[in-house]
LUMPA-50178 format. One record per residue (C-alpha): y, x, z. Coordinates in steps of 0.02 Angstrom, whole numbers, padded with zeros to 5 digits, always signed. Layout:
N
YXZ ...
//
This chain:
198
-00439+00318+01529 -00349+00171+01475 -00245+00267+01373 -00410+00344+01291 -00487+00175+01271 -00320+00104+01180 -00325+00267+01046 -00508+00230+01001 -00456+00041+00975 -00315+00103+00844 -00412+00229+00759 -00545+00084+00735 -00416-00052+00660 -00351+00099+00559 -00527+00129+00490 -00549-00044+00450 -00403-00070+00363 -00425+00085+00264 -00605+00013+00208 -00545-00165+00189 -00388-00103+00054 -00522-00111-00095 -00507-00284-00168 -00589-00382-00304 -00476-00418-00489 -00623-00558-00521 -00683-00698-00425 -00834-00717-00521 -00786-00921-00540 -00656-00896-00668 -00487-00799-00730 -00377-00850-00588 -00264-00686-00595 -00311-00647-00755 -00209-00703-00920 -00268-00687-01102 -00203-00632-01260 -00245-00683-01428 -00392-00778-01497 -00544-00685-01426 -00649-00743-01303 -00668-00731-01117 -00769-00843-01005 -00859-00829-00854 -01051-00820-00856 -01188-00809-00708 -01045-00726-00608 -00985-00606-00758 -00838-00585-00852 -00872-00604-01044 -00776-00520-01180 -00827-00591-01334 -00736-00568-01520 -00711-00735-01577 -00702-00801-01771 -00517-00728-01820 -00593-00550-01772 -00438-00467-01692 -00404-00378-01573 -00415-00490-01388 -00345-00421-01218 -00375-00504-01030 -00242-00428-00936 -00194-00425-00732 -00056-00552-00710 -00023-00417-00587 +00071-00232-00616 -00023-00069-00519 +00046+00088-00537 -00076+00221-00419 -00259+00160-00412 -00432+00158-00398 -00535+00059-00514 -00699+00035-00527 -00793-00102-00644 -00959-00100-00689 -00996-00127-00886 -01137-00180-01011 -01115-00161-01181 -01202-00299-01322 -01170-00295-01493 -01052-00161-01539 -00991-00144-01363 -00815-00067-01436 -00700-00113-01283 -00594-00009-01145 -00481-00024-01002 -00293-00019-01019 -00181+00036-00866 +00025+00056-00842 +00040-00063-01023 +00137-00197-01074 +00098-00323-01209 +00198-00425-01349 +00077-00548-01437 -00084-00426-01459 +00041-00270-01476 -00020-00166-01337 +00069-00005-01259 -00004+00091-01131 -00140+00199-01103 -00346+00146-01128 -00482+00224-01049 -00599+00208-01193 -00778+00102-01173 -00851+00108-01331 -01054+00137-01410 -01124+00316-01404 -01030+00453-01449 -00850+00350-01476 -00780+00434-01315 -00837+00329-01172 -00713+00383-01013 -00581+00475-01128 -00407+00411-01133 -00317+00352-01287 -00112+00318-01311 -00084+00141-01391 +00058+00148-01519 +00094+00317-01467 +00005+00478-01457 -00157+00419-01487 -00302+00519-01419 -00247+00625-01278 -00407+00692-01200 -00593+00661-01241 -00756+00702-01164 -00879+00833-01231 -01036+00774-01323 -01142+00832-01170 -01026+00705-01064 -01052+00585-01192 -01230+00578-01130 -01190+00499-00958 -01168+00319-01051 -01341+00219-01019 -01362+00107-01189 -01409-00074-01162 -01394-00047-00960 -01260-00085-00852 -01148+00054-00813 -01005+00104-00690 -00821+00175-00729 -00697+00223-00604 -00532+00257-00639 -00417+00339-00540 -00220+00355-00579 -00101+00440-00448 +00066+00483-00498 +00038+00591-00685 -00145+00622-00639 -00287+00514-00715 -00457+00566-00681 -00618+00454-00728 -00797+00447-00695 -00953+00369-00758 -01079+00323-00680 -01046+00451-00549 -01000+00603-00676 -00829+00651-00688 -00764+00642-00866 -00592+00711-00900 -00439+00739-00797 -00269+00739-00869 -00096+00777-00806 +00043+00681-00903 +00224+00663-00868 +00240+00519-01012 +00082+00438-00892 +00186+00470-00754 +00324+00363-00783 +00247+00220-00850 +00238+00054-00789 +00140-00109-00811 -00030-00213-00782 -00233-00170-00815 -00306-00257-00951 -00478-00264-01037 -00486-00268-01217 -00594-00321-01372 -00581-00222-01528 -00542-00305-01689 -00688-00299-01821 -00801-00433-01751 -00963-00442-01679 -00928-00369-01504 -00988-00426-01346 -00956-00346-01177 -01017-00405-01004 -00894-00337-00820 -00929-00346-00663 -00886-00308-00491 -00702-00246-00516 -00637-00174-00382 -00472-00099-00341 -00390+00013-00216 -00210+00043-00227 -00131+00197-00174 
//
């Protein structure tokens, strides 16, 4: 009985722990774990994270002072202005020279949940029109990204988008970072980012 009793106690703390391994990138206070690159701006808002383009209109990243390799992401997103953004994972950054991989967040019908190659390949896989629909304008919106090994799948708001199997993915190696396109008047609100590690 004991024995019984001392089994159901693991398999609890084991449950727990399992449940307890998604953590939070943002505090909602400020960028504590968060470092930023170039001249854009990001600031904390009513518990958000703001990406804002700021006067030089350049591109503007916000990246993990943190590497993850196998993950699951999930940030909520609402799009003002031009809303041309994304979500870079396994990159590495000199100045605003970004290489990696981007899950795209961009206005309707610029490929919201495909993935893009920085300096590289450039689009590898993009969602169909009819997937394209799944992005709610002017409403918040939720992303998950999940990257195992070559494998990257990602979903919005609930739908999955595209799934890709990449040896070049595979290998590669760095932090997550958010990112501003260059062009000017964008404005991008995040919340709630969460991430498990695998």
């Amino acid at each position: 009985m004991q024995f019984q009793k001392t089994i159901l106690l693991l398999s609890c703390l084991f449950l727990m722990s399992a449940c307890s391994s998604k953590k939070s990138l943002f505090n909602g206070k400020d960028l504590t774990g968060w470092q930023a690159y170039g001249t854009e701006k990001w600031y904390v808002e009513n518990g958000e994270l703001i990406a804002e383009s700021g006067p030089d209109k350049e591109y503007g990243y916000l990246g993990t002072t943190k590497n993850y390799k196998d993950f699951i992401l999930e940030v909520d997103f609402l799009q003002e202005a031009n809303g041309n953004s994304g979500v870079f994972f396994r990159s590495s950054i000199e100045g605003v020279k970004i290489s990696g991989w981007q899950v795209e967040v961009a206005p309707p019908g610029k490929n919201t949940a495909g993935i893009y190659e920085s300096y590289g390949r450039g689009w590898l896989v993009q969602p169909t029109a009819e997937q394209g629909k799944m992005l709610k304008e002017g409403a918040w919106n939720t992303l998950k990204i999940k990257a195992q090994g070559p494998q990257i799948t990602t979903w919005l708001n609930g739908a999955e988008m595209i799934q890709i199997t990449d040896d070049k993915i595979g290998q590669g190696e760095g932090f997550i970072a958010l990112q501003i396109h260059d062009g000017g008047g964008i404005k991008v609100r995040w919340r709630n980012l969460r991430i498990t590690e695998l």
